[in-house]
C-alpha positions in Angstrom: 56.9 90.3 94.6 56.2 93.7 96.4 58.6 96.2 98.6 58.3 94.8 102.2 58.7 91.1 102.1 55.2 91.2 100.4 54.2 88.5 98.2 50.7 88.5 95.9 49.1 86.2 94.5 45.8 85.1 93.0 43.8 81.7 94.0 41.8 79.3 91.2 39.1 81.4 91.8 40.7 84.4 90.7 40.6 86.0 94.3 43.6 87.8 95.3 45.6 87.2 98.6 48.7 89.1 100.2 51.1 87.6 102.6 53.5 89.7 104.8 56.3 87.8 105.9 59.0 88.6 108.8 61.7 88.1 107.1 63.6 89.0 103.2 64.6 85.1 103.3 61.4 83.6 104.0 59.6 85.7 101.5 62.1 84.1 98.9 61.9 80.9 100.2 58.5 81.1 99.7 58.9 82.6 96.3 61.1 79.5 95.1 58.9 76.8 97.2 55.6 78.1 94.3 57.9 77.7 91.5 58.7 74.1 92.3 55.0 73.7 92.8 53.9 75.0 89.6 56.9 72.9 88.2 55.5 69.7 89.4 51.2 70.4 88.8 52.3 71.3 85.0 51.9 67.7 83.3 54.6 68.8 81.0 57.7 71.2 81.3 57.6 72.4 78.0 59.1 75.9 78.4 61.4 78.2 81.3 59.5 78.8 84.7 60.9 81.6 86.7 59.8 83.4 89.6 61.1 86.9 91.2 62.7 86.4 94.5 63.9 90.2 94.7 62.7 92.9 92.0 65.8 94.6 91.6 66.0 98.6 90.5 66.0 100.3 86.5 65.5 99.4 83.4 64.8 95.8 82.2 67.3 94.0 80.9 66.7 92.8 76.8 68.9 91.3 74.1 72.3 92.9 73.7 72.8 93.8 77.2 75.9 93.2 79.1 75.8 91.4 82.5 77.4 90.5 85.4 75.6 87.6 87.0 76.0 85.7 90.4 74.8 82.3 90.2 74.2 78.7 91.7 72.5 75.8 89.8 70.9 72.6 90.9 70.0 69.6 88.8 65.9 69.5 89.4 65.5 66.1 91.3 62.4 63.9 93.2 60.5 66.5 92.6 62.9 69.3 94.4 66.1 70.6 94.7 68.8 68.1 93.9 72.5 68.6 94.2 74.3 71.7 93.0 76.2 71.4 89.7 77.8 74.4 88.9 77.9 78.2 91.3 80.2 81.3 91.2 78.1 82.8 94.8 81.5 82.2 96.8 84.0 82.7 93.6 85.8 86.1 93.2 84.8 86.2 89.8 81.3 87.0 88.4 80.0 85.9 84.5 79.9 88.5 82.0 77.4 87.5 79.5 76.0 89.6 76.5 72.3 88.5 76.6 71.3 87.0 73.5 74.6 86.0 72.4 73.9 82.4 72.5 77.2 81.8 75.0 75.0 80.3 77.6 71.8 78.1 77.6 68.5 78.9 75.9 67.2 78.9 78.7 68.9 81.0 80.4 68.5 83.5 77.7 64.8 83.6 77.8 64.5 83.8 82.0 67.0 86.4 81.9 65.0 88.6 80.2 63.5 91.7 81.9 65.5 90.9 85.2 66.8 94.5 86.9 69.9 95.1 88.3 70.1 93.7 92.0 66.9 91.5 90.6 67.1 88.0 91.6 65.4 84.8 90.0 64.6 82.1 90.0 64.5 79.7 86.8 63.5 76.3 86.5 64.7 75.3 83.0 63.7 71.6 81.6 65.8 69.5 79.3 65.3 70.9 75.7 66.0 74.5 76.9 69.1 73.5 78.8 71.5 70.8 77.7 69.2 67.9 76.4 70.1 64.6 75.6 73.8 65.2 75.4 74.1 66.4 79.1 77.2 68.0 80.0 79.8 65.2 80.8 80.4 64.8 84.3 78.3 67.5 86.0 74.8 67.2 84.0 73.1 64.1 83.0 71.3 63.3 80.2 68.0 64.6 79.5 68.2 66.9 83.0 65.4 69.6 84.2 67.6 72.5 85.7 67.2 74.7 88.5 69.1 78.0 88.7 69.1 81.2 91.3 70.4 84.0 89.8 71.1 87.4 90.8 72.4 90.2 88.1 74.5 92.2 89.9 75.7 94.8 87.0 74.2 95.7 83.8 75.5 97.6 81.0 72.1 98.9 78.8 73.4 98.6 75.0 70.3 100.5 73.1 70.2 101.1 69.2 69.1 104.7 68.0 68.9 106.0 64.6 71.1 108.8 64.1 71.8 111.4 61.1 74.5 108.9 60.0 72.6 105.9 60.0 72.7 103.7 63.1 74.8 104.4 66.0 75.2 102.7 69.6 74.8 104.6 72.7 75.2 103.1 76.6 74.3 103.6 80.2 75.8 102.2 82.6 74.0 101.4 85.6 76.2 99.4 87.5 78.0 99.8 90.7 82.0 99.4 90.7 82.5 95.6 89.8 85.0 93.6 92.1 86.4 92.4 88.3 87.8 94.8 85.6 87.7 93.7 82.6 87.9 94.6 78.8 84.3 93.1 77.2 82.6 96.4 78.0 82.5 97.2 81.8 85.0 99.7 83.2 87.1 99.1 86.4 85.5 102.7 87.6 
C-alpha cells in the first residue's frame, strides 16, 4: 500500500509491478480481493492473513496499547465473503480494547499488531485463531474461518521506561477527540 491509491506488488518471478488506481475504494477493493486470493491458493489456513487497505499515520501499535476500533466482520464463506456477523461501522459506540489483554480473539490480537492510527485492515482469521469448534451460539458456527475490516480510529501508546525508581509508565496520546468519553484510559478532551 503506497500514498496515491498505489498498490505494489511482486509476481512469482520476483518482478515488481505498480498499479495506480482512480479511486481510494478501488485500491482497497483491490487490496481485500488479493487477500481472499491468497486465502484460497494456501492449501491450509494455518495462521492470520491481513492485508493493509489504508496505512494510517504514527507509531505502530504493540501490546498494551489502548484502542478505539471501528469494525465489521463476515463469516469467510464459498470461497468469499459470506454474511456479516457482528459490526459497530454505523453504531455510536466504538471498542475500546487493550491490545494483548486477551478480551478479544487471538486472532485479532496478532493482525492488530503494528496497525497505525486511521490504518485500516483487513484480517482473514481461520477457525483455531478465532472461535473454533465451540462457535459463538447463534452468530458463529462451528469450526468458522473469519473475515474482519478494521479501522483503529484512536490509539493511546502505553510504553514501559526504566526510571530512577524502578519501572514507571509514561503515555502519548495520539488520538483525535473520541465521539465516546470514557474512564479505561482515553479522555473526553
Amino acid at each position: 500500500v503506497q500514498p496515491n491509491n498505489y498498490r505494489t506488488f511482486y509476481d512469482d518471478q520476483r518482478q515488481n509491478w505498480s498499479i495506480m488506481f482512480d479511486s481510494e475504494k478501488a485500491a482497497m477493493d483491490f487490496s481485500k480481493q488479493v487477500c481472499i486470493a491468497k486465502c484460497n491458493s494456501s492449501p491450509v489456513l494455518d495462521s492470520v492473513l491481513y492485508q493493509d487497505l489504508l496505512l494510517g499515520e504514527g507509531q505502530g501499535v504493540e501490546a498494551g496499547d489502548l484502542l478505539e476500533v471501528a469494525y465489521t466482520g463476515w463469516l469467510f464463506q464459498n470461497n468469499g465473503l459470506g454474511q456479516v456477523f457482528d459490526s459497530n461501522v454505523n453504531k455510536d459506540k466504538l471498542l475500546r480494547l487493550k491490545l494483548g489483554s486477551g478480551k478479544v480473539i487471538k486472532g485479532w490480537e496478532e493482525g492488530m499488531m503494528g496497525m497505525k492510527k486511521g490504518g485500516r485492515r483487513y484480517l482473514i482469521i481461520p477457525p483455531t485463531w478465532a472461535y473454533g469448534a465451540q462457535g459463538m451460539t447463534d452468530r458463529v458456527p462451528p469450526d468458522s474461518t473469519l473475515v474482519f475490516e478494521v479501522e483503529v480510529r484512536r490509539v493511546k501508546l502505553v510504553k514501559e521506561c526504566a526510571g530512577s525508581d524502578g519501572l514507571s509508565v509514561s503515555s502519548r496520546d495520539s488520538a483525535a477527540p473520541s465521539p465516546v468519553p470514557g474512564s479505561d484510559g482515553f479522555s473526553a478532551e
